[in-house]
C-alpha positions in Angstrom: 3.2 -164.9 -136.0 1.6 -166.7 -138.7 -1.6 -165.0 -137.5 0.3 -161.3 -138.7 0.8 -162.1 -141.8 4.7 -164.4 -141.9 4.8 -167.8 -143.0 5.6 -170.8 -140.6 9.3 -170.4 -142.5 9.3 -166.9 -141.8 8.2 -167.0 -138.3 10.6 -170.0 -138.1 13.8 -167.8 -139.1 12.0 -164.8 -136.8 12.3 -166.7 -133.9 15.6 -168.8 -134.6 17.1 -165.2 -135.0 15.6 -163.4 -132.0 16.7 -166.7 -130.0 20.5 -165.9 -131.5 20.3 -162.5 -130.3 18.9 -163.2 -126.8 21.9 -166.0 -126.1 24.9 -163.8 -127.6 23.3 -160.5 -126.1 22.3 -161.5 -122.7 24.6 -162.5 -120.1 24.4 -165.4 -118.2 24.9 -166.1 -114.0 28.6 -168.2 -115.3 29.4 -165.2 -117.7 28.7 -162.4 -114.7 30.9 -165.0 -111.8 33.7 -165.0 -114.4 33.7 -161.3 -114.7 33.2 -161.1 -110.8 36.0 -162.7 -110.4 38.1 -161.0 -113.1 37.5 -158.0 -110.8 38.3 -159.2 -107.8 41.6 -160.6 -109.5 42.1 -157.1 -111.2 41.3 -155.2 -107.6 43.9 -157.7 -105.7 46.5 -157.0 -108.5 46.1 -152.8 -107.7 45.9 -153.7 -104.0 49.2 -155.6 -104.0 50.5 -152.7 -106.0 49.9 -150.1 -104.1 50.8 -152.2 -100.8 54.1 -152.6 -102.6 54.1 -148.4 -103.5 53.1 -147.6 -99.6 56.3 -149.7 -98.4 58.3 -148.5 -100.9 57.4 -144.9 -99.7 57.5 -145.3 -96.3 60.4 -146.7 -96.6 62.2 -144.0 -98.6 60.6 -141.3 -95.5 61.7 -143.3 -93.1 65.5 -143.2 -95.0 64.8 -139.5 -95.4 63.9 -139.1 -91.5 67.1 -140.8 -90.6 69.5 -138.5 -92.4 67.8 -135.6 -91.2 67.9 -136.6 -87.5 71.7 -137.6 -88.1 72.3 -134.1 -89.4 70.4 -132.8 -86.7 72.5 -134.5 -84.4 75.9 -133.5 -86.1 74.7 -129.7 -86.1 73.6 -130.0 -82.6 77.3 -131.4 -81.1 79.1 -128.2 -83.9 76.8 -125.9 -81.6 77.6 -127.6 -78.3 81.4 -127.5 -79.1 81.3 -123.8 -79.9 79.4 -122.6 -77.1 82.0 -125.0 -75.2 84.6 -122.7 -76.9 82.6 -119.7 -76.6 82.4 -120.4 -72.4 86.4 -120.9 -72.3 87.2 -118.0 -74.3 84.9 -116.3 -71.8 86.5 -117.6 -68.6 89.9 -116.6 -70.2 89.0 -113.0 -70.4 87.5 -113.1 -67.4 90.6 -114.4 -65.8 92.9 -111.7 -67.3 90.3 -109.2 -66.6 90.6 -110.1 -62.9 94.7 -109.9 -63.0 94.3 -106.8 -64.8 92.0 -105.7 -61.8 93.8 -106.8 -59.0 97.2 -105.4 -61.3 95.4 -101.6 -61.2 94.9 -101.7 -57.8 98.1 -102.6 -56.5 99.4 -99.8 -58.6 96.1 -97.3 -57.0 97.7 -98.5 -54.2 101.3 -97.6 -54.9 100.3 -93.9 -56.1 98.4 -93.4 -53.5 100.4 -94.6 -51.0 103.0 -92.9 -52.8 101.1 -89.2 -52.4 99.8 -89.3 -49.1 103.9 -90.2 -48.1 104.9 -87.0 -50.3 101.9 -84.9 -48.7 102.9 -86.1 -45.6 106.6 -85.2 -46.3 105.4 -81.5 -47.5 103.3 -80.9 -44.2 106.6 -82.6 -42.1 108.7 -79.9 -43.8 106.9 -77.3 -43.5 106.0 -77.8 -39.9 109.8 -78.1 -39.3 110.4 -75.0 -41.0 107.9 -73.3 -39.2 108.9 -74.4 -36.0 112.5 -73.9 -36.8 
């Protein structure tokens, strides 16, 4: 430098400065490994986190699966014991339908029995009286 034109002070303070500036500016394989391993730290620490945050969630839809299956379950016995209800009330009617069945029948049976007697009567009569 003392070729340029600066004096050995100058070129002294030049490169004493320059020097500064290289060794605060530049980093060094120990400053990068300690920011390595501030990362790794920092990326465990967010891991763990959002380990703890998955649990915590699954945990919570695993609660919320629970109650909906037990409400399942509690609507699925309601329906069960109204169609249970529903099938008696059916064989009830159908049992009254059948007395009322057999009931209209025996009184078909009555009338008719009841009308061919009276025809039967008529014709007897009037044959009498015909013959008489």
């Amino acid at each position: 430098m003392t070729g340029t034109g600066f004096t050995e002070q100058q070129a002294e303070a030049l490169s004493e400065e320059q020097a500064l500036l290289l060794n605060t500016n530049l980093a060094t394989k120990a400053d990068l490994a300690q920011v390595e391993a501030a990362l790794k730290a920092d990326i465990a620490q967010v891991e763990a986190a959002l380990k703890a945050d998955i649990a915590q969630v699954e945990a919570a839809l695993k609660a919320d699966i629970a109650q909906v299956e037990a409400a399942l379950k509690a609507d699925i016995a309601q329906v069960e014991v109204t169609i249970a209800q529903v099938e008696v009330t059916i064989a009830q009617v159908e049992a009254a339908l059948k007395v009322d069945i057999a009931q209209a029948r025996q009184e078909m049976t009555k009338w008719m029995v009841g009308v061919v007697l009276g025809v039967a009567a008529v014709q007897t009569t009037l044959i009498v009286g015909l013959l008489s």
